[in-house]
Backbone as CSV, one residue per row, in Angstrom:
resi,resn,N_x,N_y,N_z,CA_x,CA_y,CA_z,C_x,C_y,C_z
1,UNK,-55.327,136.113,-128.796,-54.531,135.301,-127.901,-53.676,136.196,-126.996
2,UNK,-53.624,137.136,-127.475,-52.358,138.267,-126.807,-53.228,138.595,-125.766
3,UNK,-54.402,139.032,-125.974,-55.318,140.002,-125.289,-55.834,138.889,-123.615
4,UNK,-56.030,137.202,-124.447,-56.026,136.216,-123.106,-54.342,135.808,-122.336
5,UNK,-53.733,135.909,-122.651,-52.024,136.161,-122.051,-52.353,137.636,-121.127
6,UNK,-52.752,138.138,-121.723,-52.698,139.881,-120.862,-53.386,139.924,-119.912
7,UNK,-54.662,139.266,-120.180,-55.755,138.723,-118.969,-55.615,137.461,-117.943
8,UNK,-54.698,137.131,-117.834,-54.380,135.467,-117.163,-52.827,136.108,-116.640
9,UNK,-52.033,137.293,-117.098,-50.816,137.768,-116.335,-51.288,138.595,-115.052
10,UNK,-52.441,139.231,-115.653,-52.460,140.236,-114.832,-53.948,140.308,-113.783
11,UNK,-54.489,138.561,-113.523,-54.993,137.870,-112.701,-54.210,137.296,-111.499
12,UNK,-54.538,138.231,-110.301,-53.895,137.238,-109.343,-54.050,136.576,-108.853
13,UNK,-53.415,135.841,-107.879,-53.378,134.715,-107.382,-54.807,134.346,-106.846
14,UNK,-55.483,133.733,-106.673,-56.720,133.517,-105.709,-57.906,134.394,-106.410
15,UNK,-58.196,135.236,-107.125,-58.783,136.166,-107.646,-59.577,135.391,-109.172
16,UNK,-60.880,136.250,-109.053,-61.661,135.601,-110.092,-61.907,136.984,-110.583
17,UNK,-62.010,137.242,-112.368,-62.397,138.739,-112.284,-62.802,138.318,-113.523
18,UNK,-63.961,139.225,-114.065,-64.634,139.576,-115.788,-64.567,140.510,-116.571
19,UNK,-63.816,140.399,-117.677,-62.969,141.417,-118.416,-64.162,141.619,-119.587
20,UNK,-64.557,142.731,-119.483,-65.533,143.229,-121.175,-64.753,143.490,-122.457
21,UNK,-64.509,142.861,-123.526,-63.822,143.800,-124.365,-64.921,143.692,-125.966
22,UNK,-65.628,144.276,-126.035,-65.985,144.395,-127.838,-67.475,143.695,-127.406
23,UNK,-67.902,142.425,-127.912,-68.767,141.596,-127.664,-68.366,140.362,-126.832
24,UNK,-67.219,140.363,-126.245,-66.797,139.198,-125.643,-66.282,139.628,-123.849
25,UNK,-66.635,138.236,-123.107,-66.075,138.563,-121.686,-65.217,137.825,-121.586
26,UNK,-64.315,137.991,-121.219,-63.173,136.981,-120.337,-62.833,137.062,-119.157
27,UNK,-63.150,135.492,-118.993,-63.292,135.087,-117.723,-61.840,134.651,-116.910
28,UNK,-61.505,135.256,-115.989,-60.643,134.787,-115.777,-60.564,133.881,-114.088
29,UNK,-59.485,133.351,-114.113,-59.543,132.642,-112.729,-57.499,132.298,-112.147
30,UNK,-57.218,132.551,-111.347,-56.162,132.665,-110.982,-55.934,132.204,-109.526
31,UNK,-54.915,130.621,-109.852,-54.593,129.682,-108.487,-53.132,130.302,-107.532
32,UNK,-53.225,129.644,-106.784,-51.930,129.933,-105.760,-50.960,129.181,-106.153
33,UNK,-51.196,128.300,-107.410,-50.215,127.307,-107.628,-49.349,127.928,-108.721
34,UNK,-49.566,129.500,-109.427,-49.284,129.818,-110.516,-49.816,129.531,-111.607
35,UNK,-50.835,129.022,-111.869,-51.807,128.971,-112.725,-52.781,129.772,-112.810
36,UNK,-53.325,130.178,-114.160,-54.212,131.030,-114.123,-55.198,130.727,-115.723
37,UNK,-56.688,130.865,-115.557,-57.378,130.095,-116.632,-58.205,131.430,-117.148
38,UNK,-58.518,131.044,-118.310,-59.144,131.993,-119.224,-60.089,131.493,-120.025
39,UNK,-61.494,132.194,-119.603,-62.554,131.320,-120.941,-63.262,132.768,-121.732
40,UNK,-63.397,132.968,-122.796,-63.641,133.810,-123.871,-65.174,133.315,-123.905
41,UNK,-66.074,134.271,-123.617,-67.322,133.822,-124.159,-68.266,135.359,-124.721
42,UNK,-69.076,135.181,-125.147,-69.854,136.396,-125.757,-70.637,136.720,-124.247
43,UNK,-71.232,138.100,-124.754,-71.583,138.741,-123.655,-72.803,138.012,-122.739
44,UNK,-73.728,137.598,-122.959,-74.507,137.093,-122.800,-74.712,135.679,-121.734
45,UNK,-73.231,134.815,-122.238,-72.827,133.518,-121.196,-73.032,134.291,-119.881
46,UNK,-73.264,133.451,-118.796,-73.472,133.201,-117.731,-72.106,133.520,-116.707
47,UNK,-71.725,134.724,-115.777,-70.437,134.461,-115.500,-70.256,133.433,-114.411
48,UNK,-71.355,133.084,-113.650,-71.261,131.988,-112.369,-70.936,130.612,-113.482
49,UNK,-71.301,129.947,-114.403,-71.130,128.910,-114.971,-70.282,129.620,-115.857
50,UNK,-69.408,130.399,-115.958,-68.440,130.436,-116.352,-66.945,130.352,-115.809
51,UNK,-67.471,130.869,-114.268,-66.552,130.442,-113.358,-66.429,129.206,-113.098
52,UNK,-67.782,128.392,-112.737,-67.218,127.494,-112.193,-66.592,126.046,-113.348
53,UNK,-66.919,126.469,-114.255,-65.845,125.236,-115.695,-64.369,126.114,-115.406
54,UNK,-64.190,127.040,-115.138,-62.951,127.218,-115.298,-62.478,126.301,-113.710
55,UNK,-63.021,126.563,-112.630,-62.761,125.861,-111.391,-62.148,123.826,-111.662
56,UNK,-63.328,123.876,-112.054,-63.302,122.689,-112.771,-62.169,122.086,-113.520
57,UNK,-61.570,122.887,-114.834,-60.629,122.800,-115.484,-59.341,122.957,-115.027
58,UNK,-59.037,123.870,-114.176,-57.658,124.463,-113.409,-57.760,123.154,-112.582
59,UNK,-58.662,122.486,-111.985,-58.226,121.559,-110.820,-58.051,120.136,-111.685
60,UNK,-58.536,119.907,-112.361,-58.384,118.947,-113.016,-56.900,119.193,-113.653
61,UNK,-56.611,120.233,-114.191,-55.218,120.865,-114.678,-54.116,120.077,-113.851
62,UNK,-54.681,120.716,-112.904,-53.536,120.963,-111.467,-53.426,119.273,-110.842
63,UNK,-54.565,118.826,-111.213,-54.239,117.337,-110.682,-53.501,116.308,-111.859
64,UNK,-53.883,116.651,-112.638,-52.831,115.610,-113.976,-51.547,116.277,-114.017
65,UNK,-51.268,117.462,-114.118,-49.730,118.569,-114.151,-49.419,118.588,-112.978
66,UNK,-48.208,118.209,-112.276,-47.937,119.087,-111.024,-47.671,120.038,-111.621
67,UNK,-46.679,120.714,-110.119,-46.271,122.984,-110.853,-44.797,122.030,-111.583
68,UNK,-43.906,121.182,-111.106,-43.055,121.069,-111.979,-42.715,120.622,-113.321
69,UNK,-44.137,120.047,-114.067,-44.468,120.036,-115.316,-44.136,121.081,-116.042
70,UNK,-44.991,122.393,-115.188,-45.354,123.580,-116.178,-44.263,124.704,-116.116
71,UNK,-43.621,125.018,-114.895,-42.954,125.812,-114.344,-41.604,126.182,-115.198
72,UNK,-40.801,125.468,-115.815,-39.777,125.058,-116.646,-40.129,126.182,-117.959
73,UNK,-39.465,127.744,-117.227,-39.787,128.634,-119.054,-39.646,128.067,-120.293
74,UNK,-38.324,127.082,-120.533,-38.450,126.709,-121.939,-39.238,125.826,-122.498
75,UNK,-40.222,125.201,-121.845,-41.409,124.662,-122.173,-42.069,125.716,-122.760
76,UNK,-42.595,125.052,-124.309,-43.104,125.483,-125.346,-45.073,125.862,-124.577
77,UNK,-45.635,126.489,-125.550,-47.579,126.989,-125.150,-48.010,125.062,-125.366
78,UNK,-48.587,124.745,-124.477,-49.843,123.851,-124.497,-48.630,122.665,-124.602
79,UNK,-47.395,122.824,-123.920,-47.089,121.605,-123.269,-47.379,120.684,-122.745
80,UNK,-48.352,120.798,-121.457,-49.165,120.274,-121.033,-50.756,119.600,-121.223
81,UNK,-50.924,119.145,-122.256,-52.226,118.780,-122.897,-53.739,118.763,-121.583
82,UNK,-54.851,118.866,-122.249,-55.783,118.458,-121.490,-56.700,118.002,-121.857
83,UNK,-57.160,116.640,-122.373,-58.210,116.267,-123.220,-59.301,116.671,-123.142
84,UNK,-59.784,116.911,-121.868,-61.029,116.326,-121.769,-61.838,117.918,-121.860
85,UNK,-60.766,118.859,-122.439,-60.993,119.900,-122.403,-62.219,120.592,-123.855
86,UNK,-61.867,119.585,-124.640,-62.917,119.641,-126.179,-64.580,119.215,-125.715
87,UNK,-64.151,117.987,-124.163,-65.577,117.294,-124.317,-66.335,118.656,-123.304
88,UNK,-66.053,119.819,-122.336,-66.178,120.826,-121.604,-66.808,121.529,-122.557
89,UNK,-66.154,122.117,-123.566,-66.625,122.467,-124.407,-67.683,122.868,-125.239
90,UNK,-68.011,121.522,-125.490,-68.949,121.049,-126.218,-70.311,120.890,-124.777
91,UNK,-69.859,120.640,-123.877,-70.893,120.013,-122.394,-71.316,121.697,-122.100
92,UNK,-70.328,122.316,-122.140,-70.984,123.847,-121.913,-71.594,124.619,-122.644
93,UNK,-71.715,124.563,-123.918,-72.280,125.156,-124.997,-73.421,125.634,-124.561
94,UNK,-74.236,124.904,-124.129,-75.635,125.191,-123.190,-75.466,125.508,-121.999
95,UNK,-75.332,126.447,-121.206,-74.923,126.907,-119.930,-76.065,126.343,-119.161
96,UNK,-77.333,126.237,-119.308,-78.518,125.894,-118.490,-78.463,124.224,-118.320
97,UNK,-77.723,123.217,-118.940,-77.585,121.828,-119.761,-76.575,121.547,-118.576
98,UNK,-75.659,122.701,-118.411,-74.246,122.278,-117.572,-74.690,122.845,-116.120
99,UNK,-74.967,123.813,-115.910,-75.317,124.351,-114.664,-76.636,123.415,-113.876
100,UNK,-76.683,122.959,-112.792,-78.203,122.615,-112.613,-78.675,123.540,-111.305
101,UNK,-78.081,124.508,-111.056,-79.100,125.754,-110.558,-79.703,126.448,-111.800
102,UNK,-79.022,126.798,-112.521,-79.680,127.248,-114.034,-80.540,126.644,-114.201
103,UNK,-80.316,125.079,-114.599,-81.151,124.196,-115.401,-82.773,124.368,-114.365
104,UNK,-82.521,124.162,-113.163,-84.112,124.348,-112.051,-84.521,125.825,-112.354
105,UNK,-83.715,126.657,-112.736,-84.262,127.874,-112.544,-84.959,128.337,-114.260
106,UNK,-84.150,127.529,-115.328,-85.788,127.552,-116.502,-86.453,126.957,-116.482
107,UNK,-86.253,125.513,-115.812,-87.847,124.594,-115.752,-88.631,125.418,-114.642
108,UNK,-88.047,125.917,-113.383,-89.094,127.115,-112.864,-89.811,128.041,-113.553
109,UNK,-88.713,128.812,-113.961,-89.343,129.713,-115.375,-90.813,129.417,-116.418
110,UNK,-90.448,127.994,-116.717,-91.336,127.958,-117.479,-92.865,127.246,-116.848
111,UNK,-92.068,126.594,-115.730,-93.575,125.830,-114.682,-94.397,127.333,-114.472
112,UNK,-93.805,128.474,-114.329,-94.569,129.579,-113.993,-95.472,130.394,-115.598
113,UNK,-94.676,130.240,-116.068,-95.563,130.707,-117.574,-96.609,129.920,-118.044
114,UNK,-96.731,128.208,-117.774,-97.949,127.499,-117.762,-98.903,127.654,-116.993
115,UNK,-97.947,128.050,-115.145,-99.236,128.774,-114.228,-100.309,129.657,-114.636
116,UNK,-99.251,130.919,-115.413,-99.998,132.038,-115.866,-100.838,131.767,-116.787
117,UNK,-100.924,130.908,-117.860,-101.404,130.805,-118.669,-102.788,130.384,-118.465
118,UNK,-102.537,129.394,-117.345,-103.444,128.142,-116.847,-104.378,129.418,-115.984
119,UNK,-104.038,130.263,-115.461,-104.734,131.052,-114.073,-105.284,132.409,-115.824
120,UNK,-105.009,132.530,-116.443,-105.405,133.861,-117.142,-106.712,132.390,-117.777
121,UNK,-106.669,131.593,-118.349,-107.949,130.919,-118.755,-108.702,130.382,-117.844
122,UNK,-108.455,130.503,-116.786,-109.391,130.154,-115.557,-110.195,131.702,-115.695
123,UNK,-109.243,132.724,-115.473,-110.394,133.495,-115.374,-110.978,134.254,-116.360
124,UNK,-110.540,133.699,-117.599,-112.057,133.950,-119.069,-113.067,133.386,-118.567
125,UNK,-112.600,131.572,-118.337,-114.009,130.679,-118.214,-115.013,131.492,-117.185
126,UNK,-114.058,132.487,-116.075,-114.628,132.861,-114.685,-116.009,133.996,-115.441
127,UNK,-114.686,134.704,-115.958,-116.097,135.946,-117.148,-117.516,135.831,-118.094
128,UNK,-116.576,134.173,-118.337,-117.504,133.393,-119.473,-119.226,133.035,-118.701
129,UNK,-118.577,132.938,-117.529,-119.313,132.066,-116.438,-120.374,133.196,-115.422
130,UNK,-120.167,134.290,-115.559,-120.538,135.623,-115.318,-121.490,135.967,-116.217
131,UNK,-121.082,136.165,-117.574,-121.437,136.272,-118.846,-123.559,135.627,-118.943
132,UNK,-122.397,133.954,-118.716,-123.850,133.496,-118.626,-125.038,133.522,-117.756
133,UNK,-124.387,134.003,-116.511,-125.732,133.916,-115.805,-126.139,135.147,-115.594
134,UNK,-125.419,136.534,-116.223,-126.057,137.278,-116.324,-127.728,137.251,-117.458
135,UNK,-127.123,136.563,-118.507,-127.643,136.116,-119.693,-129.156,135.592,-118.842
136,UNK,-128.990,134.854,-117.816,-129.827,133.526,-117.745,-131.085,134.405,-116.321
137,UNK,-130.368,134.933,-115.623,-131.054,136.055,-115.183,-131.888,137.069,-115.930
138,UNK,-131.313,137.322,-116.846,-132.532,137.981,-117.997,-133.431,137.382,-118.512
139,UNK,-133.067,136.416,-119.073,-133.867,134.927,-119.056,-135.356,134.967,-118.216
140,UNK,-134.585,134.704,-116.516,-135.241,134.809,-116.279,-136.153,135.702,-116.073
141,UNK,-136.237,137.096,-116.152,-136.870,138.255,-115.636,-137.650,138.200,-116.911
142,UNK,-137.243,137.995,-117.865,-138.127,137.917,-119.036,-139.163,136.622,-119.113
143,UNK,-138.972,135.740,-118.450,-140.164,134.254,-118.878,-140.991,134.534,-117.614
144,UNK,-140.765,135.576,-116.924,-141.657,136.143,-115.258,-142.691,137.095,-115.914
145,UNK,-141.885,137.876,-116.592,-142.928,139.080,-117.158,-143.972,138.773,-118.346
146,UNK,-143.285,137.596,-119.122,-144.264,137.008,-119.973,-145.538,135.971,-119.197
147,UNK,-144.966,135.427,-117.900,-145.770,134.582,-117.274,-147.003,135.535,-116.620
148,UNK,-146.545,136.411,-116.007,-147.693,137.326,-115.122,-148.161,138.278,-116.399
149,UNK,-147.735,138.625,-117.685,-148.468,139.128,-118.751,-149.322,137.920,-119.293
150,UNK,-149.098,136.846,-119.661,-150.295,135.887,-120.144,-151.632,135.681,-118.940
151,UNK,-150.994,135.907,-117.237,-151.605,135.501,-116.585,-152.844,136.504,-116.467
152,UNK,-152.229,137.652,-116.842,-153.510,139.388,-116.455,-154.206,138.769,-117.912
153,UNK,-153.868,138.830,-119.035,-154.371,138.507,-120.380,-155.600,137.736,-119.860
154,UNK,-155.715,136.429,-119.695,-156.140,135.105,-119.613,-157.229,135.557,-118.493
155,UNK,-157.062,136.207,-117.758,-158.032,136.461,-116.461,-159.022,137.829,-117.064
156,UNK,-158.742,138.160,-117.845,-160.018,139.354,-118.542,-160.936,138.618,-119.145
157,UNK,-160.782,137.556,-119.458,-161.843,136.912,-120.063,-162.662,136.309,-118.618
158,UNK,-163.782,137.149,-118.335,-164.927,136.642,-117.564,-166.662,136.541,-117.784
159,UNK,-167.023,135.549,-117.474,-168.460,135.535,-118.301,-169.260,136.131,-117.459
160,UNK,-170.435,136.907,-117.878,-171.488,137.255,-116.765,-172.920,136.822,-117.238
């Protein structure tokens, strides 16, 4: 908690920045109104959909709180409640679920791995299909050579 206080003081105003520490990033985001938001996620989260829930959250913040809610030092941490902040939460867990440039960009993802899949068995059948008429070409060269061999055979027999 110390370490997100340290990261949300020393965010300024208007400024979005991503802090590495251990296995975790923090995200930070910092308004002109004196507010400043912090989301803790492992390395891996997404920092564009990490920015923009914090966007999200600070304005929603900022619209239920005015600054003279919060501004008042002897106001105690989390004076200001935010419900809807558990259901974010839980809605972001899946970054691809919440984002829908994400979300188009794995159903792309994966429309392209069925392509590949679909275009690599097109061209077995293509080999398969090669395969056989090489096969069938021998075929034929072979039922030619048996035809004009029965045909020399069959013609030695002459009566005199």
């Amino acid at each position: 908690m110390l370490f997100t206080r340290t990261v949300a003081e020393k965010t300024k105003a208007g400024q979005r920045q991503d802090i590495e520490e251990k296995a975790y990033t923090f995200h930070a985001y910092g308004r002109t109104e004196g507010v400043a938001g912090v989301i803790v996620t492992d390395g891996d989260y997404p920092a564009l959909v990490a920015h923009q829930l914090l966007g999200k959250i600070v304005d929603e913040f900022l619209a239920k709180h005015p600054r003279t809610s919060f501004s008042d030092p002897s106001l105690r941490e989390n004076a200001c409640p935010l419900p809807q902040l558990k259901e974010y939460i839980v809605k972001y867990q899946d970054p691809s679920q919440a984002d829908s440039i994400m979300k188009i960009q794995q159903e792309l993802d994966e429309t392209k791995i069925v392509l590949h899949k679909t275009i690599e068995s097109v061209l077995e059948r293509g080999e398969k299909i090669d395969s056989l008429v090489q096969k069938s070409d021998g075929l034929s060269a072979q039922s030619k050579m048996f035809y004009t061999q029965a045909k020399k055979q069959n013609s030695c027999c002459v009566l005199m």
